[in-house]
SEVO-418305 format. One line per field, with one value per residue (C-alpha): residue in one letter; x, y, z. Coordinates in steps of 0.1 Angstrom, whole numbers, padded with zeros to 4 digits. Layout:
residuo A,...
px X,...
py Y,...
pz Z,...
REM end
This chain:
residuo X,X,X,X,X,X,X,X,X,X,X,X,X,X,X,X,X,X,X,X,X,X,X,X,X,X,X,X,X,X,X,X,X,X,X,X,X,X,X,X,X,X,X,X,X,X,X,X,X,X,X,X,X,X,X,X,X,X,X,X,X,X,X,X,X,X,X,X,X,X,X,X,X,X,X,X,X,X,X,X,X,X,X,X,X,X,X,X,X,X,X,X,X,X,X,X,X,X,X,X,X,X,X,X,X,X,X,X,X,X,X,X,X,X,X,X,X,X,X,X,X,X,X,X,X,X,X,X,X,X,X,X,X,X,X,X,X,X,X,X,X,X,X,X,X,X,X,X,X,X,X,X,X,X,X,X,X,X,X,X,X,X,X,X,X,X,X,X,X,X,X,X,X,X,X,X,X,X,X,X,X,X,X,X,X,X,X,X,X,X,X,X,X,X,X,X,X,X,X,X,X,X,X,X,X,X,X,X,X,X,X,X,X,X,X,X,X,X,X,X,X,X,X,X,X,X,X,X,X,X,X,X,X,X,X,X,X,X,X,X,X,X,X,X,X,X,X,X,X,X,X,X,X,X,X,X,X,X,X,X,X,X,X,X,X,X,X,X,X,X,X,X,X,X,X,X,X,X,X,X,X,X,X,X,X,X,X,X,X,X,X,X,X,X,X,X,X,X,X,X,X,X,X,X,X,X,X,X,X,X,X,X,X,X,X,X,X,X,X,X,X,X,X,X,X,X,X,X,X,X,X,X,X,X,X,X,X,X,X,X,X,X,X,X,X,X,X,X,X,X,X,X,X,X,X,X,X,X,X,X,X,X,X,X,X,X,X,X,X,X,X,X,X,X,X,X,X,X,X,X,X,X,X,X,X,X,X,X,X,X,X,X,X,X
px 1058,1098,1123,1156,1179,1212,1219,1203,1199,1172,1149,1129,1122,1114,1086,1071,1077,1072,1045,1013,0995,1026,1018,1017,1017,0984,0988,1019,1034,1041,1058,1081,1089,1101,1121,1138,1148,1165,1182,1197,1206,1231,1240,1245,1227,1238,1252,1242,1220,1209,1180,1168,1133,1115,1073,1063,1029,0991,0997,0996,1023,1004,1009,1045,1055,1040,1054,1091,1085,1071,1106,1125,1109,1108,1149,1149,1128,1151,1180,1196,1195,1189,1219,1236,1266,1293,1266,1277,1247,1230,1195,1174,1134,1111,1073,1054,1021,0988,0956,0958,0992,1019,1056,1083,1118,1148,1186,1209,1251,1272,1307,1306,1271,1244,1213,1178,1146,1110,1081,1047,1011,0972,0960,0922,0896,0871,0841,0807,0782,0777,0740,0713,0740,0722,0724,0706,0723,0705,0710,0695,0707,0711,0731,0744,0763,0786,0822,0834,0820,0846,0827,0794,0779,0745,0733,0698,0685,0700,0740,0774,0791,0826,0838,0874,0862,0838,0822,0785,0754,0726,0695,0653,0658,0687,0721,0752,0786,0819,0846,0882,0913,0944,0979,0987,0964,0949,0963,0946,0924,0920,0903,0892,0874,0846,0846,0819,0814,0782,0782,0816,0836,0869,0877,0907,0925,0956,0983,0951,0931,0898,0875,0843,0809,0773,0755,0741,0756,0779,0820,0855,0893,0909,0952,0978,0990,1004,0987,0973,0936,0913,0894,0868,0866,0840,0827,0862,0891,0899,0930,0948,0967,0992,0981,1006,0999,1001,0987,0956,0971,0981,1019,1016,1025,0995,0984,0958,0942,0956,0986,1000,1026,1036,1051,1032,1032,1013,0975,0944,0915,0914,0883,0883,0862,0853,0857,0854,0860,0895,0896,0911,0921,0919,0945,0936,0969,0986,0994,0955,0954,0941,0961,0946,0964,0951,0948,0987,0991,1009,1001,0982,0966,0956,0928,0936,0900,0886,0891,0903,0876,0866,0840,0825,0790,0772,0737,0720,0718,0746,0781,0770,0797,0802,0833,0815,0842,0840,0848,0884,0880,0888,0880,0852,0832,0802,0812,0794,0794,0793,0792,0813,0825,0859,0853,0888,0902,0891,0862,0829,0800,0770,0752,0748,0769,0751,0751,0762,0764,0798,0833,0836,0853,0846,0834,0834,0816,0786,0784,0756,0745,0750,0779,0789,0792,0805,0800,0812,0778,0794,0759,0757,0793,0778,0789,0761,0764,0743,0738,0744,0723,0725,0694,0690,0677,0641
py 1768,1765,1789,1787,1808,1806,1793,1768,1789,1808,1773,1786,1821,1803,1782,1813,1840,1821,1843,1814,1828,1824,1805,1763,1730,1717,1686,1668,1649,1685,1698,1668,1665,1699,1698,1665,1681,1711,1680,1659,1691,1698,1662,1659,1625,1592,1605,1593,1618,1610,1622,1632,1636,1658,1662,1689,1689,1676,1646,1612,1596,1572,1600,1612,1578,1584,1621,1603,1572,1597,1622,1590,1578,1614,1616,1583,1598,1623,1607,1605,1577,1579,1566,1568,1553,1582,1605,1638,1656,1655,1668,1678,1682,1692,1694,1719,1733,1753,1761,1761,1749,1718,1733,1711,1724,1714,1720,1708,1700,1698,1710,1747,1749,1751,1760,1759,1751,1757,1736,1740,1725,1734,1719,1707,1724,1712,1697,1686,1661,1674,1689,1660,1636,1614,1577,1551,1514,1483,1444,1413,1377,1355,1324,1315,1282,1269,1264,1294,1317,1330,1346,1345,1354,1364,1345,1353,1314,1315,1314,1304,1299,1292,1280,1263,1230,1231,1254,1252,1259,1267,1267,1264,1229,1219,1219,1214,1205,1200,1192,1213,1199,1223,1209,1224,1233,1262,1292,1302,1332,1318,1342,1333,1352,1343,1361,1349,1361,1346,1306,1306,1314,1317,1309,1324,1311,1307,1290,1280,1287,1271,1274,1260,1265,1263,1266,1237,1221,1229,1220,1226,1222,1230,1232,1250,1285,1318,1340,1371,1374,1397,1421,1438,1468,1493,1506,1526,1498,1460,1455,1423,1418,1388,1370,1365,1324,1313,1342,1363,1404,1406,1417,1449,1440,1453,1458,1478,1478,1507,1490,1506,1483,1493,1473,1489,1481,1447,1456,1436,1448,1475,1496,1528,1559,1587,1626,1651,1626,1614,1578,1574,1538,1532,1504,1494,1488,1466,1496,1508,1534,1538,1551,1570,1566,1586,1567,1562,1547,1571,1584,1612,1610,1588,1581,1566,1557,1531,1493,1468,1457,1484,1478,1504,1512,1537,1549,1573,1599,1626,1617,1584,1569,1557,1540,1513,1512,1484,1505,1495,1473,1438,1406,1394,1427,1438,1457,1485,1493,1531,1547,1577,1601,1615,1657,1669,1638,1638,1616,1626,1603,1598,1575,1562,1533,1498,1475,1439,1412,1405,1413,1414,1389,1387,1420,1423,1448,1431,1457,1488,1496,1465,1451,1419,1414,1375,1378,1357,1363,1367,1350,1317,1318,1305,1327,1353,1361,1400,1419,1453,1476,1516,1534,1571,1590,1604
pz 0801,0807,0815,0824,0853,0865,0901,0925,0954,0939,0946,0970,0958,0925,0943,0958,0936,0900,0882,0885,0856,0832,0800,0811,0792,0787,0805,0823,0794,0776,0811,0814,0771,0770,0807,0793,0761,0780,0806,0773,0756,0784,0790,0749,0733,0746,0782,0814,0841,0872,0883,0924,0931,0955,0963,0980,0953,0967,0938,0955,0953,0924,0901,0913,0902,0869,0866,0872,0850,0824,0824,0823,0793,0778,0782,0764,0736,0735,0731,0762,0792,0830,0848,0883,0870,0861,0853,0835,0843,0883,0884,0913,0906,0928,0919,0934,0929,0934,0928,0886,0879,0891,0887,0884,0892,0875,0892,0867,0873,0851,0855,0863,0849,0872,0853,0862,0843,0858,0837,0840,0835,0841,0867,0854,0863,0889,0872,0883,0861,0830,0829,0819,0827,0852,0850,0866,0869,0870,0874,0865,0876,0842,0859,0896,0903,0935,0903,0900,0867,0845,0818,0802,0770,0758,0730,0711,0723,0757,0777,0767,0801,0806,0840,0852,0843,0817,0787,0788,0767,0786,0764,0772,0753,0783,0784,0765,0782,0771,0793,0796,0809,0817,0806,0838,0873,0870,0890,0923,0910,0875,0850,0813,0786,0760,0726,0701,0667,0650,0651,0665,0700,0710,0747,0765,0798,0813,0792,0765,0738,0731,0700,0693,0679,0692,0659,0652,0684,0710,0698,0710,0709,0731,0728,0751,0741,0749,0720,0737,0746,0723,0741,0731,0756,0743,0711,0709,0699,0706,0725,0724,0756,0767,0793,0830,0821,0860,0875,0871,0850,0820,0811,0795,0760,0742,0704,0694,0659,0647,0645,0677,0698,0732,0766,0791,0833,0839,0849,0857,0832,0805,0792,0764,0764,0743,0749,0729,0699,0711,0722,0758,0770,0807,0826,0863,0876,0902,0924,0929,0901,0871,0842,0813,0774,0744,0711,0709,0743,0756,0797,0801,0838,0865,0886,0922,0933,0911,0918,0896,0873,0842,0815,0793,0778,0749,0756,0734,0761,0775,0759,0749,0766,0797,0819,0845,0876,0909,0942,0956,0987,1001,0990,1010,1011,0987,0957,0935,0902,0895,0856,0847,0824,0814,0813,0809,0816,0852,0862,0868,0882,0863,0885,0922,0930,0918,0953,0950,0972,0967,0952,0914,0902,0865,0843,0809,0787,0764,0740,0741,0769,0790,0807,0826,0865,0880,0921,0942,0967,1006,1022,1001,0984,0951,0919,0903,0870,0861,0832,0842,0823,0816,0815,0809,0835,0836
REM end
């Protein structure tokens, strides 16, 4: 919903008095298109606005962030540009809200004009598990080692295992071992990435690109690069992301296989979910939060209480689909694993948090209903690789 009155000192009245059951937006992204529109149409295309920000909402300050980066990009769209250099148009917004909509408040400047334009969207409803919902997580160790574990695959005759110095084939027959040697030293919290398709693998890490096979035995080269890493994040999409070569988060520049190109904010791991038949993808960030895209990339929420590793998993009961978060924390404490679900884009828990005896510093989804955890233990300091597993509850 947007409407538009005459004369800034009406602000306050406007933030009690607005009718709270007036027609909203659906979600944020509609609230902020159609206030930007109004701001460039009174600016005219190509002119400079500055924009002033005010909370006065319950939204952390995560998602205020996200609300400004998001009207920023939607003047863009619209053919104008934020500026604070000789400006023609000076806008004031304040974002308010209650119990079933945010409000944002627009007091726009320009010349003798002072109009202003209210915006509005739902708030989402409150929402418990979804009935026959419940989850149970569970682990099993497949590897553990003092060098630190950067991935792990599951082969039908036994584990491909990629560490900092080596790419492994750990079969009941022994062990294969092939030696890899950086054109540079590794950074401090190195991370790589196994991806194998039948005979074949590719191996991803910092600044390289390694491929191989282990049918009929174990082979690699090995040669520097900066191609971006493949990932294969749930039965929804494969992302292709470009690596941060000397440290451990990837750029933002992303490609999805729809064809889709976007530069997004640099984040550490990426996962996608299914609800209600539209693909979501989900970016833990730098910052703490958690930003949800639809199928275009575009932002349509955030979650600020995940930590920084995100896999995802299909069973055959409830959704089928499931989003497999770590708990925020510090470095040296045990982690969990919980499994959730996306019920109007707000997270709901499916399961009890999975205890581990360390932090997460791997995790990777496996495909079905299992998913990867590397942790460094805290009691022994040696690296445990699990296969995190999804199981239907009774």
């Amino acid at each position: 919903m947007i409407a538009g009155v005459k004369g800034s000192a009406v602000l306050s009245a406007l933030l009690i008095l607005l009718p709270w059951d007036a027609r909203a937006a659906d979600d944020m992204a509609g609230a902020i298109r159609e206030l930007a529109r109004k701001t460039v149409a009174l600016a005219g295309r190509g002119e400079p606005v500055s924009v002033n920000w005010r909370n006065l909402s319950s939204l952390p300050s995560g998602d205020f962030n996200q609300a400004r980066i998001a009207f920023d990009a939607a003047v863009r769209d619209a053919g104008g540009r934020v500026s604070d250099v000789a400006p023609l148009v000076d806008a004031r917004i304040t974002l308010s809200d209650n119990a079933s909509q945010f409000l944002l408040v627009e007091e726009a400047h320009k010349g003798d004009d002072r109009p202003v334009w209210i915006s509005s969207w739902k708030r989402p409803a409150a929402v418990g598990p979804p009935a026959g919902s419940a989850l149970t997580l569970g682990k099993k160790l497949v590897w553990e080692q003092v060098e630190p574990i950067l991935d792990v695959s599951i082969l039908g005759t036994g584990i491909l295992l990629l560490s900092p110095s080596r790419l492994s084939l750990q079969e009941g027959s022994g062990t294969q071992s092939l030696p890899i040697t950086p054109p540079r030293p590794w950074p401090r919290d190195l991370r790589g990435h196994l991806r194998v398709n039948g005979g074949g693998f590719k191996a991803y890490l910092p600044g390289v690109a390694c491929s191989g096979t282990v049918e009929p035995s174990l082979t690699m080269e090995c040669h520097p690069s900066d191609e971006p890493w493949t990932l294969d994040e749930g039965p929804h999409g494969v992302l292709l992301a470009n690596f941060v070569a000397g440290r451990n988060y990837f750029d933002g520049r992303v490609f999805a296989a729809n064809g889709i190109r976007k530069t997004l904010a640099p984040f550490f791991s990426v996962t996608s979910t299914e609800e209600n038949g539209r693909t979501y993808w989900l970016l833990a960030m730098l910052d703490g939060r958690t930003q949800i895209l639809d199928a275009a990339l575009e932002p349509v929420g955030n979650i600020a209480s995940w930590g920084s590793d995100l896999a995802a998993t299909e069973t055959h009961c409830g959704s089928g689909s499931q989003i497999l978060a770590t708990k925020p924390g510090e470095a040296r404490e045990p982690d969990a694993v919980r499994a959730f679900q996306l019920v109007n884009r707000t997270p709901v828990p499916l399961s009890a948090p999975l205890e581990l005896p360390g932090p997460v510093t791997a995790f990777w989804s496996l495909g079905g209903n299992t998913a990867l955890a590397v942790v460094n233990n805290i009691d022994n300091s040696r690296y445990q690789a699990y296969v995190i597993t999804v199981n239907c509850g009774e």
